[in-house]
N, C-alpha and C positions, 0 to 999 in steps of 0.2 A: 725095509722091503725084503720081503723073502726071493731067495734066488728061483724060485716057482714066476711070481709076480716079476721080475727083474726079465726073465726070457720071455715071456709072453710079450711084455711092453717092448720089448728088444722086435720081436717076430713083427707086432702092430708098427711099431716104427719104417721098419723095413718095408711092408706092406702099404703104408702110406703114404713113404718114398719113390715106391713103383708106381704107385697110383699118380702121384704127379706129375714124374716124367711122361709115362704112357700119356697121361691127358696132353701135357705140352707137346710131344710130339707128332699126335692128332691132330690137335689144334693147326699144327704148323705143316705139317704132310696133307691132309685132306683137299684133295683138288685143286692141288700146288699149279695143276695147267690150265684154270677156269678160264682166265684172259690171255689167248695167245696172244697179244701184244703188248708192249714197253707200256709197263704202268709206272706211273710218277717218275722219279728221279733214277728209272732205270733205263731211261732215254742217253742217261750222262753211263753210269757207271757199267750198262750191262756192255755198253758200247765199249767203251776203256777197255776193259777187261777182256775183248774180243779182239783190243788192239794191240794188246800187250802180248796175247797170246800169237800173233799175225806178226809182231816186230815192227810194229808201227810208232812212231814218237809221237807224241801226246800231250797236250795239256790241262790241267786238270787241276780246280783250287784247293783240293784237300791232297793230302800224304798220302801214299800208293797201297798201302797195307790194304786194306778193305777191296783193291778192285784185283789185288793177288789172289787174294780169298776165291772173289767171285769167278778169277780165270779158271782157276784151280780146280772149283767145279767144275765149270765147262769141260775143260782136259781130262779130267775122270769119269765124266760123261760120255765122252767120244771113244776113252780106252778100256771101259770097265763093262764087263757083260751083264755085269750083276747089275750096273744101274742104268743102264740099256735099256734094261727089260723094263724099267718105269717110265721111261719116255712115250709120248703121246705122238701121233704120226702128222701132228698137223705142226709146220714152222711160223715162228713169230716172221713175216715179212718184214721187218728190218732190218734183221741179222742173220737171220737163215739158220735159226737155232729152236730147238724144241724149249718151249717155257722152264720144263723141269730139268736142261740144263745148265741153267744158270741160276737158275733159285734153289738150289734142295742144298746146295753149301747154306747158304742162309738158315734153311729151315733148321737142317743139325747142328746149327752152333745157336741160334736160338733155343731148341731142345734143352740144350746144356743149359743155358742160364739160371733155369730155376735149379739145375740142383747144386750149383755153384753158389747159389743164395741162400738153399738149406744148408750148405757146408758151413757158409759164413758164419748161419744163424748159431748153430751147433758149434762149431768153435769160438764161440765166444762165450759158452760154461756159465750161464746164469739159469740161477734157479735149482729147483728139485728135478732127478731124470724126465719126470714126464712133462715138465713144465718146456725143459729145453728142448725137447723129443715134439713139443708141441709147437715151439715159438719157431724150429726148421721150416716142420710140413709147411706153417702157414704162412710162412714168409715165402717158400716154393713155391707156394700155390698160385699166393697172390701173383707173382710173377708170371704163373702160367699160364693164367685166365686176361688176363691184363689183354684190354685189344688194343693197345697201345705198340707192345710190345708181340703180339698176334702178328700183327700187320707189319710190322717190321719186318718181322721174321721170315715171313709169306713171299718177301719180293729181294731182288737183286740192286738191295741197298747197304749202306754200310753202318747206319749205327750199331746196329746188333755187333759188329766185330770189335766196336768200340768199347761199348760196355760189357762184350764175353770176358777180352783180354783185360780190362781192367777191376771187374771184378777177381778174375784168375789170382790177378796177383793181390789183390787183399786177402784170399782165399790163403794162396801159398806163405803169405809170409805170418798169418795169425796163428800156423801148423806150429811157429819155431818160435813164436812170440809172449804170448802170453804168459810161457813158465818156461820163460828163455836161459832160466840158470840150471833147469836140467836137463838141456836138452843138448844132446853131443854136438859139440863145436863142427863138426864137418858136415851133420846130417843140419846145422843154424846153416854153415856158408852156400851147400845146395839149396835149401828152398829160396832162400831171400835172395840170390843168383837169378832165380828161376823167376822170381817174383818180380824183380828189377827190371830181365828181359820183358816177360808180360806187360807191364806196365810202362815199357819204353816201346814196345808194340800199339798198346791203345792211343798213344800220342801219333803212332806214323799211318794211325787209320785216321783221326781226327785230331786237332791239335787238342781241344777241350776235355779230349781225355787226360789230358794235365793235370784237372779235378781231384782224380783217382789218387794220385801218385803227392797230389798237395795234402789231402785228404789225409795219406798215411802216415805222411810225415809229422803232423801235428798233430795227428793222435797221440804218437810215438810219444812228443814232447812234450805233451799232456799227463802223459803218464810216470814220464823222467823229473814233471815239476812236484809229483805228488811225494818222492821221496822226499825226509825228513831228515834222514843220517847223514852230516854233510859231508862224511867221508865216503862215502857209498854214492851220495850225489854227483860231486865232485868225477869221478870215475866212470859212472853212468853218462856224465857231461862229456866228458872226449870220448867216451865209445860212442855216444850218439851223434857227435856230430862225427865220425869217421864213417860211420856205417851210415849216415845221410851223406857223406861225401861221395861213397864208395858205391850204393847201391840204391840214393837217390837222385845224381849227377851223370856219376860217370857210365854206370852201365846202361843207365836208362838213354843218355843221351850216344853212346856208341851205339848200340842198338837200333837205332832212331835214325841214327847216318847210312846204316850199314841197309838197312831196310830199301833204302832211296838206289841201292846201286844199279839194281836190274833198269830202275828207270832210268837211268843217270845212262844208261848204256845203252839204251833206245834213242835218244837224245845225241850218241857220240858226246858223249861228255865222262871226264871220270871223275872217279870220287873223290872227289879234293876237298878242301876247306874251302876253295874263291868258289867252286862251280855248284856249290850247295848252298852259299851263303848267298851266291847271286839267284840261285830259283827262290829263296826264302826270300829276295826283297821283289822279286815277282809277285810273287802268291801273297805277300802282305799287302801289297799297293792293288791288286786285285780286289784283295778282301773289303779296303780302306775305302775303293771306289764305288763298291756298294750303294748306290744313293737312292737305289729306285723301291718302291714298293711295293705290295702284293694282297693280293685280297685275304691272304692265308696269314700275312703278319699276326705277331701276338708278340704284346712285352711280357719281360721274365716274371714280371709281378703277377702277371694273372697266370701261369702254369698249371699253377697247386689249385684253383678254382675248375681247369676245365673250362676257359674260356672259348677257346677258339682253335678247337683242333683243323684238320685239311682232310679234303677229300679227296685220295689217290686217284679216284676213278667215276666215271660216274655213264652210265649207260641204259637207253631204254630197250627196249623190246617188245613192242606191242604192250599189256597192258601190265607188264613187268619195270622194275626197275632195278637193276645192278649198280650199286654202289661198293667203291670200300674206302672208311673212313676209317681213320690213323685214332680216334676217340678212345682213350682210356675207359675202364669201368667208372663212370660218375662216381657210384654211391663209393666205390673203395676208394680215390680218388680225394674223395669231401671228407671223409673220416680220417682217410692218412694223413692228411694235412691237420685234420683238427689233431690228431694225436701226437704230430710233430711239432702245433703251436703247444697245445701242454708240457712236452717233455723240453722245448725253449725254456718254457714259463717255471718249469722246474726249475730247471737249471739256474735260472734268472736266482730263484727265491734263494736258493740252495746258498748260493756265490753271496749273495746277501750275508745271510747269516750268520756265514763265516768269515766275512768280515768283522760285521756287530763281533761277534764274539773275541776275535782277534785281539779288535782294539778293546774293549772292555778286559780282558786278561793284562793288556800291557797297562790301563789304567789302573788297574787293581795292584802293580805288582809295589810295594813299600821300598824305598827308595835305598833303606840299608836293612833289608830283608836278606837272610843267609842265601848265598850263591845255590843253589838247585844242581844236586848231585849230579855227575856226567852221565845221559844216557847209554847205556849197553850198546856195543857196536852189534849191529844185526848180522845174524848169524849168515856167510856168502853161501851157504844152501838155499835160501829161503829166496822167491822168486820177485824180483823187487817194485813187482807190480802187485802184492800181497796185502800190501798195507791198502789198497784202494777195494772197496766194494764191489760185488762183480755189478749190481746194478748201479753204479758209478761207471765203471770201465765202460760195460756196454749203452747208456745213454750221453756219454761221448761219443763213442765209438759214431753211434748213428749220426748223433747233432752235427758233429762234424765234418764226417761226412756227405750231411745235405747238403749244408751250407758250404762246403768248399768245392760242390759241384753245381750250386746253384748262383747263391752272390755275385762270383764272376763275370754273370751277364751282366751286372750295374752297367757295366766298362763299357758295353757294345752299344752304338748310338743306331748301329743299322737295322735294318727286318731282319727279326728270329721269328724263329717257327717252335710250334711247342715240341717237335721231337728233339730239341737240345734239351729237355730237361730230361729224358731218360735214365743218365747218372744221377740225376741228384732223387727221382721217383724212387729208382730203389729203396734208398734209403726210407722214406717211408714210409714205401711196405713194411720192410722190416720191424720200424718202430711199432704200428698199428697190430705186425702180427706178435713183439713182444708185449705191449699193454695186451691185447685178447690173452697171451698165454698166463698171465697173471690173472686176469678175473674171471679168466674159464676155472681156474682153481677154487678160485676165491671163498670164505666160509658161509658169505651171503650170500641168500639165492638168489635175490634181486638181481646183483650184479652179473653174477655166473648166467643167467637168463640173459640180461643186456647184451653182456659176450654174444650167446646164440643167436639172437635178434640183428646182432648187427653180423654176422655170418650167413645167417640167412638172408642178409637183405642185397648182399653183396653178388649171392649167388644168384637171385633173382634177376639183381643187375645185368650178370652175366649173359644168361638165359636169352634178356629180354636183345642188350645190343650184341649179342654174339653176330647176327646179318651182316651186320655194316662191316666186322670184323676180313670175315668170311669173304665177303660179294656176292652174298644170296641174292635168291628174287626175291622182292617183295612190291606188291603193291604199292603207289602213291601215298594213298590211304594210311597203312601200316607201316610206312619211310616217315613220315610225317609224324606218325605217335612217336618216337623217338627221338624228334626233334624238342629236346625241352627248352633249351633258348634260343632266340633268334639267331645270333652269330655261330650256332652249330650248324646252321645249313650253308 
C-alpha cells in the first residue's frame, strides 16, 4: 500500500469514526424530554439517585454505582449553565425534576459505547489495514443503531454503565496485551490498573458485570495454553496467575468495596467486612426470593432470537400511539447470532482436528525412533501470543466472551428479561461485523454482494423500527406492521 493510499484510508477511517459517534449521539440526545414522566425502571433508580443526592438511606437490589451516575447528572444539571441551557421548562411530577436531568448522563455514556467497541474491534489487529479499519466502524455501528441499546440509553437506567465500564476495561487492558513483551513494564501496570478498577466498577453497577471480568480472564488463559516452550510456559503460568491474583481479585474486588461507601454512610454504617457482607446476604435472599412473574419474562435461551423483548412505555393520544420498546434490530440480531453459531461450529471443527491430529502424530511416532532434537528456546522478544493466529486470537477473543456473559444465566431459575443479555450481544455484533469485514473483501463477488445485502438489510431494519426506539407517533395501523411475532406485542 502506497503511503498516498495509506492516508486517505487513514482520513476515511476517521471520517467513519465520526460518522458513528455523531449518529449514536443523535440517536441518544434527540428528544431526550419526550415523556416527562418516570419511564420503566426509572421509577426505582431515577428515585434512588434523587435520594442519594438528598442523604436519604435507601434500599436498593443492585450495587450503587449506576444510581452515582445517574445523581451525578442530576447535580450537573442543577450546577452547569451549559447543560441548563438544555433543559425543558416542564417537571416530571414525581420528582420535581426536568427529564433531561436525569437522563443525558445516560445518553453520554451510551454515546461512548460504540466507540469503545470500535476500539476493541481495532485493537485486536486482525486482517489487512482496511479489513481492521472495517471490522471497527462496523462493530460501532452496529452498537449505535441497535434499539436495544437506543433505549437504554434514552432513560435513567443502569445497564448502559454496566456495559460502558465493562467494556472499558477490555478496551484498556487489550492496549497492554496483546504484544505484552514490548510494552513498557510501567505503561503494562497503568492500564491493567486502570482496567481492573473499570471492571470492578461494572460489577458495583450490576453484579453480572462479573461476565466481563470472567470473560478476560479466560481469554487470557487461552492464550497462556497456546504456548509450546515449556520454559516460556511455565513462567507465563505464575505471571498469570499473579496478574489474575493481582488485577482479577484484588483490585477488582477493593474497588467494588470501596464503591459501596457513600452508601454505607447513608445507611450509618461503615465500611467494614461484617456491615458489607451483611447487606450482600440481604440483597442475595432478596434476589433468591424472586418467585413472582411478569408478562415481560424471557429465558436466556430465547435472547439471541428476539423473543420477547419489553415495552418501556406505551401511550395513546387520539388517533396516535407512543410507544418505546427495548426491541433490538431483528434482522442484525438473527444474523449475529447465526454468525456466532458459525464461529461456535468453527471452533467445534477446529478443536476436532487437532485432536485427530494429536493423537495420530503420537500413534505414528516408532517406539525406538531417535529422540527429536530440543527445540530452540523462543526468542523473550518475541510476543508470546505470536505463535497463535490473529484469526485464532480474535474468534476467541469473541466466543468467549459471549459465552461467559451469556451461559451464566443457566444458574438463574427466576424471571430475566432480555436487557441482561446486553454483555454478551456485543459480542455478536462484533463477530458478525468481523465475518462482513472478511467477505466485504473477499475475491468473489457473489460473496462481497452477500456482505452488501445483508448491510443493507440491517439498515432497513433500522429505518423501519427506529419509532419504537425513539417513542414516535405512530398510527395502530403502522405499530402493528412492526409487530412480527405475537410475543412482541
Amino acid at each position: 500500500m502506497s503511503d498516498t493510499d495509506f492516508r486517505q484510508g487513514y482520513r476515511r477511517w476517521h471520517l467513519g469514526l465520526l460518522v458513528v459517534v455523531l449518529v449514536g449521539i443523535g440517536l441518544r440526545f434527540w428528544q431526550i424530554e419526550r415523556f416527562k414522566a418516570l419511564v420503566f425502571d426509572e421509577v426505582y433508580f431515577a428515585k434512588f439517585a434523587q435520594a442519594y443526592l438528598a442523604g436519604e438511606p435507601l434500599f436498593d437490589a443492585h450495587p450503587p454505582l449506576g444510581k452515582y451516575f445517574i445523581a451525578a447528572g442530576i447535580w450537573l444539571s442543577q450546577h452547569s449553565p451549559f447543560l441548563s441551557a438544555f433543559e425543558g421548562g416542564m417537571l416530571t411530577p414525581e420528582i420535581g425534576l426536568t427529564p433531561f436531568s436525569y437522563r443525558w448522563m445516560n445518553a453520554w455514556v451510551g454515546s461512548c459505547i460504540p466507540l469503545l467497541v470500535a476500539g476493541i474491534a481495532h485493537g485486536l489487529r486482525w486482517g489487512s489495514i482496511h479489513q481492521r479499519w472495517t471490522f471497527a466502524l462496523l462493530a460501532g455501528g452496529f452498537v449505535a443503531i441497535d434499539g436495544l441499546f437506543v433505549t437504554e440509553s434514552r432513560y435513567a437506567l443502569i445497564n448502559i454503565y454496566m456495559v460502558f465500564l465493562g467494556l472499558l476495561g477490555h478496551w484498556l487492558w487489550l492496549q497492554v496485551s496483546l504484544d505484552s513483551q514490548t510494552v513498557p513494564v510501567f505503561k503494562k501496570i497503568v492500564y491493567r490498573f486502570c482496567a481492573a478498577v473499570a471492571l470492578g466498577g461494572a460489577i458495583a453497577t450490576k453484579w453480572n458485570g462479573l461476565g466481563y471480568l470472567l470473560s478476560l480472564f479466560i481469554w487470557e488463559a487461552w492464550q497462556i495454553s497456546k504456548i509450546h516452550h515449556q520454559a516460556l510456559l511455565k513462567r507465563k503460568l505464575v505471571s498469570g496467575l499473579v496478574c489474575c491474583l493481582i488485577y482479577g481479585v484484588a483490585i477488582p474486588a477493593i474497588t467494588y468495596s470501596l464503591i459501596w461507601w457513600p452508601h454505607l454512610r447513608l445507611t450509618h454504617l461503615h465500611l467494614t467486612g461484617g456491615a458489607l457482607a451483611s447487606l450482600h446476604v440481604s440483597l442475595f435472599r432478596f434476589h433468591q426470593q424472586l418467585t413472582s412473574s411478569h408478562a415481560a419474562c424471557s429465558a436466556w435461551y430465547s435472547w439471541p432470537l428476539l423473543i420477547k423483548p419489553i415495552a418501556y412505555w406505551y401511550e395513546e393520544v387520539g388517533s396516535q400511539a407512543y410507544t418505546v420498546n427495548n426491541m433490538g434490530n431483528p434482522i442484525l440480531w438473527w444474523l449475529s447470532s447465526s454468525g456466532m453459531m458459525m464461529l461456535g461450529l468453527e471452533q467445534m471443527i477446529r478443536l476436532k482436528n487437532k485432536l485427530e491430529n494429536k493423537l495420530k502424530r503420537k500413534s505414528d511416532v516408532e517406539p525406538m525412533a531417535k529422540p527429536a532434537a530440543k527445540p530452540a528456546a523462543k526468542p523473550e522478544n518475541v510476543s508470546w501470543t505470536a505463535a497463535d493466529s490473529a484469526a485464532d486470537s480474535v474468534s476467541a477473543y469473541l466466543l468467549i466472551g459471549y459465552l461467559a456473559n451469556w451461559l451464566p444465566w443457566i444458574l438463574v431459575g427466576r424471571c430475566t428479561f432480555i436487557y441482561l443479555y446486553m454483555p454478551a450481544v456485543v459480542f455478536s455484533f462484533m463477530t458478525l461485523a468481523w465475518l462482513l469485514s472478511e467477505w466485504l473483501y473477499a475475491s468473489s463477488t457473489r460473496v462481497r454482494a452477500m456482505g452488501l445485502v445483508m448491510l443493507g438489510a440491517i439498515a432497513l431494519a433500522f429505518f423501519f423500527w427506529l419509532p419504537l426506539s425513539l417513542g414516535s407517533p405512530l398510527t395502530p395501523e403502522r405499530l402493528h406492521l412492526r409487530w412480527w411475532l405475537s410475543s412482541w406485542i
